[in-house]
Structures are given as C-alpha cells and as structure tokens.
N, C-alpha and C positions, 0 to 999 in steps of 0.2 A: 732531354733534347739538347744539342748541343747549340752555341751561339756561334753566331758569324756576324761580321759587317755588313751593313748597306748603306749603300748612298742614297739620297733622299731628295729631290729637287721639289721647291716649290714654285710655280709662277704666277704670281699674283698680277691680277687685270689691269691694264691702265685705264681705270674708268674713276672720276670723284668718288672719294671718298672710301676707294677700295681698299686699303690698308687696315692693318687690325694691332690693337694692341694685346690683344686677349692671349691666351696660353696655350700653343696649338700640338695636338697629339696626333697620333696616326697610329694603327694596326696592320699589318701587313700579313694577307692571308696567302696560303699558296695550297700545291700540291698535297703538304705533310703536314699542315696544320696552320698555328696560326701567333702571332708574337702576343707579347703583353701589351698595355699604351707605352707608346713610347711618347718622352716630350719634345718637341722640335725646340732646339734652340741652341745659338753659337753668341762667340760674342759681336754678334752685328747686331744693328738694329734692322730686325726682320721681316719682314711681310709687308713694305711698305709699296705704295703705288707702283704699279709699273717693273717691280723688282723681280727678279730669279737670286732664290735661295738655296743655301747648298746645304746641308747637314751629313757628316759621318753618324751612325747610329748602332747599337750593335743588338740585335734581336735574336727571339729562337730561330733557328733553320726552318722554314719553313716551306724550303724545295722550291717548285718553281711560282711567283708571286702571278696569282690571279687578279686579287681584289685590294683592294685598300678599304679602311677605313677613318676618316680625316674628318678634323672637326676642333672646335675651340670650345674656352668657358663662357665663355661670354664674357668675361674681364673687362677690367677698363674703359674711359671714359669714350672710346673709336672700338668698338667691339666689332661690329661689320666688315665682313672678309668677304672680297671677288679671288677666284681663285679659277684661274684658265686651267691648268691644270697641273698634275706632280709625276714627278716619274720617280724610278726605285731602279739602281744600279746593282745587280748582285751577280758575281760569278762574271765578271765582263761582259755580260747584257741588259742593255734598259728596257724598261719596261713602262709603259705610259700608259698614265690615268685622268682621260680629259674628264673637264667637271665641268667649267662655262658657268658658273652658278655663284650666287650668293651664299653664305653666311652669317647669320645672325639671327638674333630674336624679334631685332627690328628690321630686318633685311631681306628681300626675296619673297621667301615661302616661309619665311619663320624659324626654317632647322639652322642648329648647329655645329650636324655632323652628319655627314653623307659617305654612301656606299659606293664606290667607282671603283667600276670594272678595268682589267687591262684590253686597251684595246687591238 
C-alpha cells in the first residue's frame, strides 16, 4: 500500500483543565483500508487549553477517510483531554471529525480512545 500525506487538525476545548500532556495517536480509516498509529506531535507544545494543532503526518492511502481513531496514553501528570474535534486534510479536501468528549481514565466516561466518524 502506498503512503501519502495528511494534515491532521486538533482542536482542543477551552474548558479547565482540558489540555493533556499524554502522547496522542490517531488512525485514520477510509475507503481502501486503514493506516498504522500514527503519533501526533510537532515541535510545539500541543494539546493545550483552547488551542488548534497542526501536524503533517504521512500514512497508508487509505482512499477516501471515513472514520478516525484518536486517543492517548494516559501519560503524564494532566493526562485528561477535551477535544472538540479534529479534521484530516488529504487530496485538497477536509474532512471533519467532531468528538465534544473527554479523554482520560479519570475524565468523562473513562476511555482513552474514541472512534469518530466524518461527518
């Protein structure tokens, strides 16, 4: 399977404490199949309150992206992630995946990794 580029937005919630230190991956499923974890990270300091994140990323092709799936370790001593939602740029189209939801073990519902659809 061949690899391509994507662009990867996160938007992290402005609500307390929504920021995450933890080490945040994503899968990106589509049409033709489905990438490896890839890891988010640039050199900014990322996922903080309130922010939009940018990452280039380069995965399998996976034709046209349906579904994401996104999620952290739970690392660090601010492990808990609000995440409005993330979109995937590929082929000069974006593609958006709201989430509205917590992350964490202590956070929300508990999960650390969630399945969001494009909607």
């Amino acid at each position: 399977m061949s690899k391509i580029e994507y662009e990867v937005t996160t938007y992290t919630g402005d609500r307390d404490l929504a920021g995450t230190d933890a080490n945040v991956y994503i899968y990106i499923r589509g049409t033709d199949g489905s990438t490896d974890q890839i890891f988010l990270d640039n050199d900014e300091n990322n996922f903080e309150r309130g922010k939009v994140d940018f990452f280039r990323v380069v995965g399998q092709n996976v034709g046209t992206p349906k579904q994401i799936t996104i999620g952290h370790d739970n690392s660090g001593a601010h492990a808990g992630w609000y995440l409005d939602k993330a979109t995937v740029r590929v082929h000069g189209t974006t593609y958006t995946f709201p989430c509205d939801n917590w992350f964490g073990k202590s956070d929300g519902d508990g999960k650390t990794e969630r399945d969001l659809d494009a909607d």
